[in-house]
Each structure stands twice: as C-alpha cells, then as structure tokens.
C-alpha positions in Angstrom: 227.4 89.9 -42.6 226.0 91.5 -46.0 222.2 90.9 -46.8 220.3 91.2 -49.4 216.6 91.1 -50.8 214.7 88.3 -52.1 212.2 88.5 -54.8 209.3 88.0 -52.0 210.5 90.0 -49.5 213.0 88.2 -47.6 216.0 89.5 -46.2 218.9 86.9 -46.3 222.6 87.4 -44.6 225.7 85.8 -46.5 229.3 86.8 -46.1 231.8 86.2 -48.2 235.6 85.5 -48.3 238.7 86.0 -50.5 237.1 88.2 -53.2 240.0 88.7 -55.3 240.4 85.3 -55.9 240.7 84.8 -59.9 237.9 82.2 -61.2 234.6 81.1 -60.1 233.1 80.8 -56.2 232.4 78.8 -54.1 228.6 79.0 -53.0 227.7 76.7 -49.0 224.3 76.2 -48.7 224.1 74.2 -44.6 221.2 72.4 -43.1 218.4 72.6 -41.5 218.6 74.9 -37.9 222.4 75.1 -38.6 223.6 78.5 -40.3 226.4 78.9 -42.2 229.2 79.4 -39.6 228.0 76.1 -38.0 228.1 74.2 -41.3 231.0 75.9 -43.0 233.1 77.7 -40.2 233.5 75.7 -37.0 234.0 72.5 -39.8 236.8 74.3 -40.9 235.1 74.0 -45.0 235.8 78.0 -45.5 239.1 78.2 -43.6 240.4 75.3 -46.1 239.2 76.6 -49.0 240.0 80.0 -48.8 243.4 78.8 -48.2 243.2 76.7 -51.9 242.6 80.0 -53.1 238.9 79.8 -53.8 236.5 82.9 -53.6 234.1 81.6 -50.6 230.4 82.9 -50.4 228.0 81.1 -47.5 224.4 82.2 -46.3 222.0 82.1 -44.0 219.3 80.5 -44.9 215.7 81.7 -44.7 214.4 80.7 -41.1 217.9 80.3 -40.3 220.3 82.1 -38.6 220.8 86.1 -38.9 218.5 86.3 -41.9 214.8 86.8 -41.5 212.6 84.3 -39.6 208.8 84.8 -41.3 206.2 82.3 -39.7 204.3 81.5 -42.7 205.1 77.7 -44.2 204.2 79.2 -47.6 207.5 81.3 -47.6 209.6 78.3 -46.9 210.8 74.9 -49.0 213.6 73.6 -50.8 212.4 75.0 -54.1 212.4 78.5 -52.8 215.5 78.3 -51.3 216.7 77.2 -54.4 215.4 80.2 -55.8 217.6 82.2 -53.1 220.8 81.1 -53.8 219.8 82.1 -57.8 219.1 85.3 -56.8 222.0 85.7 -54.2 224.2 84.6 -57.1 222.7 87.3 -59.7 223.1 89.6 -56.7 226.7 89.2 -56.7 226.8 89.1 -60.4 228.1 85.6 -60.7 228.7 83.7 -64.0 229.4 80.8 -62.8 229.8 78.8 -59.2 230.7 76.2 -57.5 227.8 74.8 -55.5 228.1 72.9 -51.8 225.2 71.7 -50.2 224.3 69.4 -46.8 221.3 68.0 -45.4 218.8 70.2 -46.1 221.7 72.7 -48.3 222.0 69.0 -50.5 218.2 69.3 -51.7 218.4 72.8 -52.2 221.5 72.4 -54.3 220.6 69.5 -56.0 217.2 71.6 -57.0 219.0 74.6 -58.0 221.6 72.2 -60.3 218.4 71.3 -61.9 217.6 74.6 -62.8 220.8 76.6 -62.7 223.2 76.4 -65.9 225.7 78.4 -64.0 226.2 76.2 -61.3 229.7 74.3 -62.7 230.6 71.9 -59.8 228.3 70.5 -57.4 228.7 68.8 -53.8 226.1 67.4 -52.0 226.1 65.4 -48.6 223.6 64.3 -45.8 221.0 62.4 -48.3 220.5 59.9 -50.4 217.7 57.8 -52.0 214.6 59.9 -50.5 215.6 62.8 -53.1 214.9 60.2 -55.8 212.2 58.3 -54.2 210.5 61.2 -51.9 211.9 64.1 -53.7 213.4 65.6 -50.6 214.7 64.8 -47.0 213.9 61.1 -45.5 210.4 61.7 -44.2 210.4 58.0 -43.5 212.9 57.9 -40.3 211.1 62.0 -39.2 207.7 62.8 -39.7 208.6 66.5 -40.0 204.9 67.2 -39.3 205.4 65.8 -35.8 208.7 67.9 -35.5 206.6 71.3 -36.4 203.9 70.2 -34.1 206.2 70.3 -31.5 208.2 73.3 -32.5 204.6 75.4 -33.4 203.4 74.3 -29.0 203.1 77.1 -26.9 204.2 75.9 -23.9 207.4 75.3 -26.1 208.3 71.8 -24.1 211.4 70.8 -22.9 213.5 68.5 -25.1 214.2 66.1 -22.1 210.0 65.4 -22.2 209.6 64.4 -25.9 209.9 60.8 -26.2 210.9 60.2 -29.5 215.2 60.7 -29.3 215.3 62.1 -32.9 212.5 64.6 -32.2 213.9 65.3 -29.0 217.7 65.7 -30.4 215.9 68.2 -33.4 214.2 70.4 -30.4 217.5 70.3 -28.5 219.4 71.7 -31.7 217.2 74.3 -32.0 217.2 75.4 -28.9 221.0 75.2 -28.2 221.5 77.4 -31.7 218.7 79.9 -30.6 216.7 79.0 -33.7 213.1 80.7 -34.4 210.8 77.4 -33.1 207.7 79.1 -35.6 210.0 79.8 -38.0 211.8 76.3 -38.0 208.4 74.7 -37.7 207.2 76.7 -40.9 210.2 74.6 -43.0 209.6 71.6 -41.3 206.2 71.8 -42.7 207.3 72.8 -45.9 210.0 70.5 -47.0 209.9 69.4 -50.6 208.2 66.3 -51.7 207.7 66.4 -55.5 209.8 64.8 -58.1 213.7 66.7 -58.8 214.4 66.7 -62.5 217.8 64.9 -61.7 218.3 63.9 -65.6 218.8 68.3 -65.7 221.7 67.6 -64.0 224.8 68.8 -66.0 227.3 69.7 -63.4 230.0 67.6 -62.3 228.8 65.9 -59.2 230.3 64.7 -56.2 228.1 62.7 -53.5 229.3 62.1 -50.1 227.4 60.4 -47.5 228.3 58.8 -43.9 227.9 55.4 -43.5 225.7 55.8 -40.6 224.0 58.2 -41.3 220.2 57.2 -41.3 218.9 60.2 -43.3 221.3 59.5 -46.3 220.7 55.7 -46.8 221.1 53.9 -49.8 223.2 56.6 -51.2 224.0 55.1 -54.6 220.3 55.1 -55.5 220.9 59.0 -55.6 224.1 58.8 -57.1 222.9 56.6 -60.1 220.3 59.2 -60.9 222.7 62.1 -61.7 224.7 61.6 -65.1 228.4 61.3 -64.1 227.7 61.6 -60.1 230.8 59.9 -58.0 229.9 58.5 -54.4 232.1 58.5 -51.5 230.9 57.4 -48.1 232.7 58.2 -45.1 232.6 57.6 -41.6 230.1 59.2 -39.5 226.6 59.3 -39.3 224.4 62.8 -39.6 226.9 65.0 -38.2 229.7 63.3 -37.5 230.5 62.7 -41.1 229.8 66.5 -41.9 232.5 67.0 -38.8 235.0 64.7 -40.0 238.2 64.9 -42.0 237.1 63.1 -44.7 234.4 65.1 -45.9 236.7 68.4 -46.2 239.2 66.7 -47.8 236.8 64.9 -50.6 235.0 68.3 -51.0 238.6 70.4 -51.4 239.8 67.7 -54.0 236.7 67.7 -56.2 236.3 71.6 -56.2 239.7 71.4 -57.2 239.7 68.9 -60.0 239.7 70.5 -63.3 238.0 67.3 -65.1 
C-alpha cells in the first residue's frame, strides 16, 4: 500500500486499482476495526468493480489497519475522517469521485457528502435513523463508552468474560483483526454526535441497509432526509448484509447508473 500525510500528522495507507480507467473513481471508506481489504476485498466490492471498469481507491482508516494508530481520542471522529478522505482525494488530484461508505465508512461519507462538492455518487450502508436523530452511529443499542472502557483495561480481558454479547463480539473483532485496543478505544470514544447538515446533500444517493441489522434501524428515516436518497434493504443483519450478494450488486448498479 501507498500512504500519505494528513494535515495533523497522520499517516494513512490506501491502495488503489485500475488507474487508467477513463472517468471518475471509486473512493471505499469500511467500518469500524475492519480495514479496507476486509470491507472491500474479501466482499469481493473491488474485484467487481474493477472489472466494470471503474478506477478503485480504498483506505485504511485512522486507528485502523496499516495506517497509524495514535492513542489520543482528540485525533479521531467521523468529522476528521471526513476530513481524510478530502485530503486523500486532493492527494490524488481528484475532480470528482464516487463515494462508498459502511458502518462507520457511511457516517464518514455521509459527512464528507455534506461538505464535499466533488463527491458525485454516494453509497452508504450499515446505518440508519441514529445519523438523523444522534448524528452518528446507534449509541442506543452500544454505549461506545463501555466498549472503550473495555478496550483502554490493562489486563486487556478476554472476550469470553465480558458479559454483554455485543461488547463481547466488538472485543473478539478486534482481537481476531489484530486491531490497536488504545487506538480503537480512542474512536470509540470519539464517534460523532452532533447534527449532519443532510439538506447539503447534492449527490445522488443510494441507501442500503439489512433488515436485521440492529445498528441501521428505521432506515427510511435516514433516507427521507437526503434529497433524492433511494432505500434498499437486503437480507442480513450487521455483516451479513455487507457479505451478501445483494449489497454488491445494488452498489455496482447505482455506481453505474448515469441518472
């Protein structure tokens, strides 16, 4: 992978694919404790669209991955990741992008459509009415703050003794990725909760959500908010919809729609 430096410091790893391809790029931003190649590789996202003939660009994350880890939660948050992919895009001299974003990626991207006129398509997956009513991730089925209190311990325990499943299936992901705990526990900490000027939104947006996925409930609230937005749900819940054969294809069709 390539890297690059952020305005604060930060070294960040992308790769990309295809760069002869004629128009504008894809850009994958994945979520939280995945990296790229977990989001967008082993789901087959970068294979398929490389194959459509699209220019492919995917990071790692801050915290994430093969960029750099700091332990401070004031380096972290949705809104400065936003700022990442702005920068990564002016790094690559980009005009104009496609924009793909899960989970934690989908309020990052969602942010940066706010904000970004060159971002011309946008895709966004794993959340739903806690962008418009928390402005970030659903808080209300994870405190995150009990996630980082976990991830920041010491004696760093074992998933198996954490008696909340969702907590304990978060520790487990970390650890079975090799995730930074501190650095993990610094986003946790740090994940956005102030209003997203939605009504910014100018890009064509797409909106796909599992329909059992608990962190993406009441999807349409979200969808109603953007100007245009379409909503597809698909099977699956967190991850298995991510995993599945309908989200690629809806993504691929979109990205390729020239309405």
């Amino acid at each position: 992978m390539e890297r690059f430096t952020t305005s604060d410091g930060i070294g960040i790893a992308y790769r990309t694919w295809n760069d002869a391809a004629a128009g504008p790029p894809v850009l994958l931003h994945h979520g939280f404790i995945a990296d790229a190649h977990l989001n967008w590789g082993i789901t087959g996202v970068i294979d398929a669209l490389v194959a459509d003939g699209r220019r492919v660009v995917a990071h790692d994350a801050r915290g994430h991955g093969r960029s750099d880890t700091p332990h401070d939660p004031a380096r972290y948050g949705e809104a400065r990741m936003a700022l990442d992919v702005a920068e990564l895009a002016d790094h690559l001299g980009l005009d104009a992008f496609d924009l793909v974003g899960y989970s934690m990626g989908g309020v990052t991207a969602v942010i940066t459509a706010s904000q970004e006129p060159r971002v011309r398509r946008l895709v966004i997956g794993g959340i739903g009415s806690a962008i418009v009513e928390l402005g970030g991730v659903d808080t209300r089925r994870m405190d995150r703050t009990d996630l980082a209190e976990i991830l920041e311990r010491p004696d760093r325990p074992d998933p198996s003794a954490i008696h909340n499943p969702t907590l304990s299936a978060f520790v487990t992901f970390v650890d079975a990725v090799g995730g930074d705990r501190l650095a993990l526990a610094a986003q946790a900490r740090s994940v956005h909760r102030a209003p997203i000027a939605l009504d910014r939104i100018t890009a064509p947006t797409l909106l796909v959500a599992g329909e059992d996925d608990e962190l993406a409930e009441r999807p349409e609230v979200l969808a109603d908010a953007i100007a245009g937005a379409r909503l597809l749900v698909v099977p699956g819940d967190h991850m298995g919809a991510l995993m599945g054969p309908a989200f690629l294809a809806a993504v691929r069709a979109f990205l390729a729609d020239p309405s």
